[in-house]
C-alpha positions in Angstrom: 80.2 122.4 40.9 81.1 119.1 40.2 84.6 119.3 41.6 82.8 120.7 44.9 80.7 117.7 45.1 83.4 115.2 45.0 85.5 117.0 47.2 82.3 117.2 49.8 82.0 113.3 49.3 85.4 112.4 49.8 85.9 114.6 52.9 82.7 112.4 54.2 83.8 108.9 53.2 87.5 109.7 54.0 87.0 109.0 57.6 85.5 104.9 56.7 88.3 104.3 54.2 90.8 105.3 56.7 89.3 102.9 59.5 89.0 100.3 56.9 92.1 98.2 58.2 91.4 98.8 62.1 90.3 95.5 63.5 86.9 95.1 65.5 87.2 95.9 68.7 88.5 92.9 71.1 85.9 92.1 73.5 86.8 90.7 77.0 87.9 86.8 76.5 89.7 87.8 73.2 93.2 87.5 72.2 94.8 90.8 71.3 95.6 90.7 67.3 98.8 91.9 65.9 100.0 95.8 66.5 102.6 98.0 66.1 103.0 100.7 69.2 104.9 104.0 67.6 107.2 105.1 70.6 106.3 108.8 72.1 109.1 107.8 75.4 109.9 104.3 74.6 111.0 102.5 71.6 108.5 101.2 68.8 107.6 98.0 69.3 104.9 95.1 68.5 102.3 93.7 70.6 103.6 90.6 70.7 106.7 91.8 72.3 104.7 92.0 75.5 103.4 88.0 74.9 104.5 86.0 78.3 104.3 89.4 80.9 100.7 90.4 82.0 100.3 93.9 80.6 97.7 96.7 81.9 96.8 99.0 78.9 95.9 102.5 79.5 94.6 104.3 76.8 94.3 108.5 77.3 94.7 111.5 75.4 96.4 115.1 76.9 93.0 116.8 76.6 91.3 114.3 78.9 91.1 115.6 82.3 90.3 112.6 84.1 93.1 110.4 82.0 95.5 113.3 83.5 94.1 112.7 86.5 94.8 108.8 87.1 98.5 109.3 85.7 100.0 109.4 88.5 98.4 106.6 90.1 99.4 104.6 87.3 103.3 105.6 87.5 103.1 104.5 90.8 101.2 101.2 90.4 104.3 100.6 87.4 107.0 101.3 90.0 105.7 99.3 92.8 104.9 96.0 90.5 107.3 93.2 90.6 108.2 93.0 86.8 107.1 89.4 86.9 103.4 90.6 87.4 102.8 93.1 85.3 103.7 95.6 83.2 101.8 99.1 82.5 101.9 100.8 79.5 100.0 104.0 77.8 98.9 104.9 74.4 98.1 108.3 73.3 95.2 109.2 71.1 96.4 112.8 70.6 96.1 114.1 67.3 99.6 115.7 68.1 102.4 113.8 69.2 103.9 117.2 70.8 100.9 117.5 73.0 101.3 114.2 74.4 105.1 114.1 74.7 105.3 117.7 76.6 102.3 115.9 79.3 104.4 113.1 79.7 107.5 115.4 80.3 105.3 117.6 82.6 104.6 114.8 84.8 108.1 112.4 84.2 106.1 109.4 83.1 108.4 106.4 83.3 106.0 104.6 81.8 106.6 103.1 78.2 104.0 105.0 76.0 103.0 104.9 72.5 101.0 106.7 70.5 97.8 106.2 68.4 98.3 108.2 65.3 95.5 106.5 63.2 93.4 105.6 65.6 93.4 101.8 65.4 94.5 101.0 68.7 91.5 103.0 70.3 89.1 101.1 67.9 90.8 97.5 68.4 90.8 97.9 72.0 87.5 99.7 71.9 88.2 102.9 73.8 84.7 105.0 73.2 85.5 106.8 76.1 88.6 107.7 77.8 89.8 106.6 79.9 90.4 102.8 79.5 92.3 100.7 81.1 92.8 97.5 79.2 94.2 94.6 81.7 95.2 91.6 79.4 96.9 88.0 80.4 100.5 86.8 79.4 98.9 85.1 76.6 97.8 88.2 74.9 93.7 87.6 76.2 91.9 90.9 77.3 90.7 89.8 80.9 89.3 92.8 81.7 88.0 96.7 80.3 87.6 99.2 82.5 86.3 102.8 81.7 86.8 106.3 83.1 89.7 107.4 85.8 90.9 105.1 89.0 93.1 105.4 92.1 95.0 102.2 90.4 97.5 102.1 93.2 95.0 101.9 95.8 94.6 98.6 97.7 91.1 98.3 95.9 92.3 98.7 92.8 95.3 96.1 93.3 93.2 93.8 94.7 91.2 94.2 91.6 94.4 94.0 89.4 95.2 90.6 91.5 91.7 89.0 90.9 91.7 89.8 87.1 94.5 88.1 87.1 93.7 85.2 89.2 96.4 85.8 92.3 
């Protein structure tokens, strides 16, 4: 009985202790802390690396019908940006990596993506609901959140990108 009642508590606390070293989420006007991005089509790589290029975050997960819906749109904002302005990447929250990797193969995402295997990302970045679209200055400051599924290579959504941005 006893072993049944510390295996019940543990399975209960598990999920705070494994949260314990995911920052607070980054509100907009923040600087972005220290990460590490685990590669799903790109190489690993930190944060940081991405200091001195504006970046647009997307954050999604293979299960999400309207992340899978905005994909596209989001390949084809990457491919028409001038590498100078930005840069667009994805992370996964997929529980499994597979599941990600055969949607990004379904759809030929050129797109470096990562993948969220603990969660921290979506917590840092403060992704409640998917999906979000993080857009965040050279300097590593998260200029703007924005939630739920876009046309992001429509001329409204550019000239959004370009006023976040101050263009």
């Amino acid at each position: 009985m006893l072993n049944r009642i510390c295996l019940t508590l543990l399975l209960l606390l598990y999920p705070l202790f494994s949260m314990a070293d995911a920052p607070a989420p980054v509100r907009v006007g923040e600087i972005l802390p220290e990460a590490v991005l685990q590669g799903l089509n790109a190489r690993s790589r930190k944060l940081s690396d991405y200091r001195g290029t504006r970046l647009i975050i997307n954050v999604w997960a293979s299960w999400c019908g309207p992340c899978r819906a905005e994909m596209g749109s989001l390949e084809r904002l990457a491919a028409g940006a001038d590498a100078t302005e930005f840069r667009v990447i994805g992370i996964s929250t997929d529980d499994y990596p597979d599941r990600a990797k055969a949607l990004l193969a379904q759809i030929d995402s050129r797109i470096p993506q990562f993948i969220d295997y603990r969660l921290r990302l979506e917590t840092m970045l403060g992704a409640a609901r998917l999906p979000l679209t993080v857009l965040v200055d050279a300097d590593g400051r998260v200029m703007e959140k924005v939630y739920g599924a876009r046309a992001w290579d429509s001329d409204a959504a550019r000239a959004f990108i370009a006023e976040t941005f101050g263009d």
